[in-house]
C-alpha positions in Angstrom: -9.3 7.5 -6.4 -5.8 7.5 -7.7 -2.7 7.1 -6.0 -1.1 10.7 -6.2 1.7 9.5 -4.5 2.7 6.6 -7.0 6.1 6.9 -8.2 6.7 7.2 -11.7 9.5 7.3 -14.5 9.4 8.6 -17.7 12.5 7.3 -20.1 12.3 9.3 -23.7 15.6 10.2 -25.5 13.7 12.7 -28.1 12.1 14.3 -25.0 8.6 15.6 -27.1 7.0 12.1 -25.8 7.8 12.3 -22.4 7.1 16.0 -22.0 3.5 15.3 -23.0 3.2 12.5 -20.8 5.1 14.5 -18.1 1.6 17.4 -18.3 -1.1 14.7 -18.9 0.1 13.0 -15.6 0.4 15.7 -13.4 -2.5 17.4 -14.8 -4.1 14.0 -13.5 -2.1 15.0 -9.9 0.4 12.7 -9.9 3.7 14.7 -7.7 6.2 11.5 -8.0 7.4 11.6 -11.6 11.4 10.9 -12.4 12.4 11.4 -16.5 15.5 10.0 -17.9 16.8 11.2 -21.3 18.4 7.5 -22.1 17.9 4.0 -20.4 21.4 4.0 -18.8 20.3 7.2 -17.1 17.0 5.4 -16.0 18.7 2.2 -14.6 21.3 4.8 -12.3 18.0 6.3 -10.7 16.3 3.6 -10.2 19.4 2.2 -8.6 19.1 5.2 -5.7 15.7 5.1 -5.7 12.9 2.6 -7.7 9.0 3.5 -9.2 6.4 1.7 -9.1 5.5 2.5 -12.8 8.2 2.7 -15.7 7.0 4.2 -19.2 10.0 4.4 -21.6 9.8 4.2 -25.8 10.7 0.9 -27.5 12.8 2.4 -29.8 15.7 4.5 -28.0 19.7 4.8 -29.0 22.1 2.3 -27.3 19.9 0.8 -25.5 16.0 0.1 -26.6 13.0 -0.4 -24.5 13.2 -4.5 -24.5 17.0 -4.0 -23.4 15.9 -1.6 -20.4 12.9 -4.1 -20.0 15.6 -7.0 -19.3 17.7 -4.7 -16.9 14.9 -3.4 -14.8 13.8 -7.2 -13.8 17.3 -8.2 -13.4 17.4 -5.1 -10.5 14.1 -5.9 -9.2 14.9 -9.3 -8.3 18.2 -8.1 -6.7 16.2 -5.4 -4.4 13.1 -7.5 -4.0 10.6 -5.1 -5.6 8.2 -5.3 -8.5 8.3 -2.4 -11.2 5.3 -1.9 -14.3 6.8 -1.5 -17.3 5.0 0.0 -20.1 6.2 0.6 -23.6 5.4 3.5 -26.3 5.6 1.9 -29.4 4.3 3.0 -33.2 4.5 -0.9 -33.9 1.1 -2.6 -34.6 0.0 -6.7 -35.0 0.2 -9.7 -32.6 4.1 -10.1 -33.2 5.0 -7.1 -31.4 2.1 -8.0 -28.9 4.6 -11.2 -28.5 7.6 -10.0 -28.5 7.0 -7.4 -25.6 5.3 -10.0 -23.3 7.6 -12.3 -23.9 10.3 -9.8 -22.8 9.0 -9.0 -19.2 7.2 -5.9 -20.4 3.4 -5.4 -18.7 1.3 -3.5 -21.0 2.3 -1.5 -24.0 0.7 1.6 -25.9 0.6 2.3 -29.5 1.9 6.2 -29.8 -1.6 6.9 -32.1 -4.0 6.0 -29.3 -1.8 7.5 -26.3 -3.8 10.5 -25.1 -6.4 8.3 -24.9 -5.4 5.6 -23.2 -2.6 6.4 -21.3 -4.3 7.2 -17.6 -6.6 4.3 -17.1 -3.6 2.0 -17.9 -1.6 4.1 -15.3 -4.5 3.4 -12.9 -4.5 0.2 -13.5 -0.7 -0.4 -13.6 -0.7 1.5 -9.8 -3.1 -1.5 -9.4 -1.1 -4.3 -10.1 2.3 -3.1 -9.0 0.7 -2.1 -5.5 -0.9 -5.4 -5.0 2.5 -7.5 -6.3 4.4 -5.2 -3.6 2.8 -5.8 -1.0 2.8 -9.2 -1.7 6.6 -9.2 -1.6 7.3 -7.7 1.6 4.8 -9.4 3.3 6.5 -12.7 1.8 10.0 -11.6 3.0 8.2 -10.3 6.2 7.3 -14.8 6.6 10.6 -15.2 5.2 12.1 -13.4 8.0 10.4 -14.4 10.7 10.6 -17.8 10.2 13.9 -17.3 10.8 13.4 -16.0 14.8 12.7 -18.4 17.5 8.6 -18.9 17.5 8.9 -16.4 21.0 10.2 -13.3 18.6 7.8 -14.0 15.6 6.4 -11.0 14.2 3.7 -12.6 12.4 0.1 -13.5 13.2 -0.2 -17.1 12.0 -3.7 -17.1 10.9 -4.3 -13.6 9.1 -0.5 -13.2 7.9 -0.6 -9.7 9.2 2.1 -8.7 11.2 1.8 -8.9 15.0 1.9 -7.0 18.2 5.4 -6.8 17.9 5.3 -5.9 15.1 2.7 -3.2 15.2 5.0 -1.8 17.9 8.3 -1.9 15.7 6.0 0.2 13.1 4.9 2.2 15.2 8.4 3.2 16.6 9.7 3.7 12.8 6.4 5.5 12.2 7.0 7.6 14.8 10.4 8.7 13.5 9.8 9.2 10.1 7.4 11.9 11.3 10.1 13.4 13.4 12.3 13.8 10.8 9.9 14.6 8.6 7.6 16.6 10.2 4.7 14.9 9.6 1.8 13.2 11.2 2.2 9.6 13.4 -1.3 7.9 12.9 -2.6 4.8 15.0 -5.7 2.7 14.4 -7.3 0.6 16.9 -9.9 -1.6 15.9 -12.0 -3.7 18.4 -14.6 -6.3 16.8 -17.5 -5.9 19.5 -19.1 -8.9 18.7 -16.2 -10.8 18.7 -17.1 -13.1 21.3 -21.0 -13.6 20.4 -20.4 -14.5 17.1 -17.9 -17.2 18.3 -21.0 -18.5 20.4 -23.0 -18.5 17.2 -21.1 -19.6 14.6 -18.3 -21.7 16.3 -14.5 -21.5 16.1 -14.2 -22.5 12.9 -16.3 -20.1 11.1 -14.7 -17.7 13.3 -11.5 -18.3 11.3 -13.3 -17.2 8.5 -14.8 -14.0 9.6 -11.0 -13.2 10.9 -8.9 -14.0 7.9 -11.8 -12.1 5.9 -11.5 -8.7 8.3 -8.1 -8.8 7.5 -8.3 -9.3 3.5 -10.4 -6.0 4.0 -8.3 -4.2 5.8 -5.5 -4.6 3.5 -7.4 -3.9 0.6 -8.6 -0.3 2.0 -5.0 0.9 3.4 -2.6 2.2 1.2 0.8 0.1 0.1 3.0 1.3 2.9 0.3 1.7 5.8 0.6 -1.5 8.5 -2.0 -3.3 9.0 -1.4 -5.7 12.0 -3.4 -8.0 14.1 -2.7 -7.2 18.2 -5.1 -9.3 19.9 -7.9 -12.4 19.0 -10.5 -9.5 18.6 -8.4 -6.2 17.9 -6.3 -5.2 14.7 -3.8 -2.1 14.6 -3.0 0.1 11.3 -0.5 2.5 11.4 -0.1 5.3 8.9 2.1 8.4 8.3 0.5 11.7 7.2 2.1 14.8 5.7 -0.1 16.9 8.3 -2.2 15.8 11.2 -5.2 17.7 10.2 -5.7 14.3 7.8 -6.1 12.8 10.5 -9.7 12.7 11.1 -12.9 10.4 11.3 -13.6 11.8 7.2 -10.5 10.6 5.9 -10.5 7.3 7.6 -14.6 6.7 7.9 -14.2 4.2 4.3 -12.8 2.0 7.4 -15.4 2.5 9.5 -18.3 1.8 7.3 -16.6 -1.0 5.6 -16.3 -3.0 8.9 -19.8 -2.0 10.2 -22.0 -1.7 7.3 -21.0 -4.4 4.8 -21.2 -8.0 5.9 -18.7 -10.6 5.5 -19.5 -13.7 3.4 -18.5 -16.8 5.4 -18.9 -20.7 4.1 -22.5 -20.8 5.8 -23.4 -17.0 4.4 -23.1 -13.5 5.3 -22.1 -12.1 9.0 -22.4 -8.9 10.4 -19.3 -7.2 12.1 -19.7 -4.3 14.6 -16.4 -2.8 15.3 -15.2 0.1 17.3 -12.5 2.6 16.0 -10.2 4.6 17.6 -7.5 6.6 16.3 -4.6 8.9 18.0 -2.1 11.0 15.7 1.3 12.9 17.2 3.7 15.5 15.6 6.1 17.4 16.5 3.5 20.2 18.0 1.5 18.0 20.4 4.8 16.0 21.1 5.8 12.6 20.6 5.2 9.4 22.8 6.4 6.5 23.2 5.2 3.7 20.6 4.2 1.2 24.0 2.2 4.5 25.5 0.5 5.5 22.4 -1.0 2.2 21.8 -1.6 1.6 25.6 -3.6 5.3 25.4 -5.3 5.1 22.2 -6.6 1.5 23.4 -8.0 3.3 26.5 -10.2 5.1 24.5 -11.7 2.4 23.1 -14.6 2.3 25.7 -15.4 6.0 24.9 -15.7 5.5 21.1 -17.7 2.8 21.6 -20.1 5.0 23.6 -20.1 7.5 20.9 -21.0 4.9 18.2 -18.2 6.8 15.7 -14.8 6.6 14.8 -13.4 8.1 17.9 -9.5 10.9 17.1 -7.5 11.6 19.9 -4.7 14.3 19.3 -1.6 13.7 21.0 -1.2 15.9 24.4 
C-alpha cells in the first residue's frame, strides 16, 4: 500500500507540468504535496520544512534542475536527511542518463512516457528514501549514544533498536504530540513466548539470530517514524501516533501479529517458529493521558490476558 502520508514537492516554473502531476498524485491519495513555481522558491521550503520526494523539470529559468539537484544535497547533508530527486526531462540517450546520475539526481522521467510511469517510480522512490532515512537517524541515534556513559545508552547493542529508555523517551514525546495534536498515543508490547524454549533448543548463539532477525521484521512492517525498540531479552516495544484512536485496533496492526506468529524465521541451521503475544493500549485526550512509565507498566500487565485470548489484545486508555 502506498504511503499517503509521504511528503512531496513539485518544482515547475510553467506550472501546466506540475499541475498534472499535482491531480495524478492526489488522485493516487497522496495529502503531503508542496509546489514551487522556481527552484529558489523550492530550496526556501525545504529549508522550513524537507520532502521525502522532489520532482522538478530539468530545464527551469535561473536556476535548472541539475543546479537545484546540487543545492538540495548540499542541505541534506547539513540537516542530516536524505531527499529523492526526480527529474522531467524531454532529453533522450545515455548522455543525459550520465549526466543526471552523475549530478546526485535518483531517477529521471522522459516528459512523453510520464502518465505512464510516474506512480510506480513515486512508489518506489517512497521506498528508497524511507529506507535511507531511517537509516540516518538510527545512525545518528549510535552516534549519539555513544556519546553518554554506557549507564545512559539508549541503544540495544545487539538489535540496534533503541532501548527501554528509549522507548520511554518516545513514548513521552509520543504522548505529547497527541496532546497537542489531538490525536491518538499508541503502544505495542510484544512478548516472544517461546523465548526461553527455543534458547534450550537451539542455544545462545542461534538465539542471536532469531533476535536480530525479529527486529529486521519489525522495522520493515512499521512505518518511517514509528519506534521500534527492544525493552527486555524476550519483549520489543513500538510506539506509534494515530490521527484518531479508532485506528487503533487488532485490524490495523494484525500484519504484526501474523508476521511474528505465522511466518518462520530463517536461522543458519534453518527455519524457527516464533509465538509471540501482542498487546497494545492507545490514549487521547478523551480517555486521558498517562504517564509514559504507567502506560507501559499497564499495557505490560495485560500481557497475560492476551496471551489467554490467543489475539492481539487493545486496551483503551481509562
Amino acid at each position: 500500500m502506498p504511503n499517503t502520508d509521504l511528503p512531496i514537492m513539485i518544482v515547475d516554473d510553467a506550472k501546466f507540468s506540475g499541475a498534472v502531476i499535482g491531480r495524478t498524485l492526489k488522485a493516487a491519495s497522496f495529502k503531503d504535496i508542496r509546489t514551487a513555481s522556481s527552484a529558489h522558491q523550492a530550496l526556501t521550503m525545504l529549508e522550513s520544512r524537507p520532502v521525502n520526494v522532489l520532482i522538478a523539470d530539468w530545464l527551469m529559468p535561473e536556476m535548472d534542475g541539475l543546479g537545484l539537484t546540487e543545492r538540495v544535497r548540499q542541505l541534506d547533508e547539513a540537516t542530516n536527511h536524505f531527499t529523492y530527486i526526480m527529474l522531467l526531462t524531454a532529453k533522450e540517450g545515455d548522455e543525459a542518463l550520465r549526466q543526471a546520475f552523475d549530478q546526485g539526481v535518483d531517477d529521471f522521467i522522459n516528459k512523453s512516457v510520464m502518465n505512464q510511469q510516474l506512480l510506480p517510480r513515486i512508489y518506489a522512490a517512497d521506498r528508497l528514501s524511507s529506507l535511507h532515512n531511517r537509516l540516518l537517524r538510527e545512525n545518528q541515534l549510535l552516534v549519539e549514544s555513544n556519546q553518554r556513559f554506557k549507564k545512559h545508552s539508549l541503544v540495544d547493542p545487539l538489535t540496534g533498536l533503541g532501548n527501554g529508555h528509549l522507548a520511554l523517551e518516545r513514548l513521552t514525546a509520543t504522548l505529547g504530540q497527541a496532546r497537542s495534536r489531538h490525536g491518538a498515543a499508541c503502544l505495542l508490547v510484544i512478548h516472544i513466548d517461546n523465548y526461553q524454549a527455543m534458547m534450550r533448543e537451539h542455544g545462545r548463539n542461534i538465539m542471536r539470530e532469531i533476535i536480530v532477525g525479529i527486529a529486521r521484521r519489525l522495522r520493515q512492517l512499521v512505518r518511517p517514524l514509528d519506534a521500534v525498540t527492544r525493552i527486555g531479552n524476550e519483549r520489543f516495544a513500538i510506539i506509534t501516533y494515530q490521527d484518531d484512536i479508532m485506528q487503533a485496533n487488532a485490524l490495523t496492526y494484525r500484519r504484526l501479529f501474523d508476521a511474528l506468529n505465522v511466518k518462520a524465521l530463517k536461522t543458519s541451521k534453518g527455519f524457527v517458529n516464533i509465538k509471540a503475544t501482542l498487546c497494545m493500549s492507545a490514549a487521547n485526550e478523551d480517555t486521558g493521558f498517562p504517564s509514559s512509565d504507567t502506560m507501559l507498566s499497564v499495557t505490560q500487565q495485560h500481557l497475560a490476558k492476551a496471551r489467554e485470548s490467543g489475539r492481539l489484545l487493545v486496551v483503551r486508555w481509562r
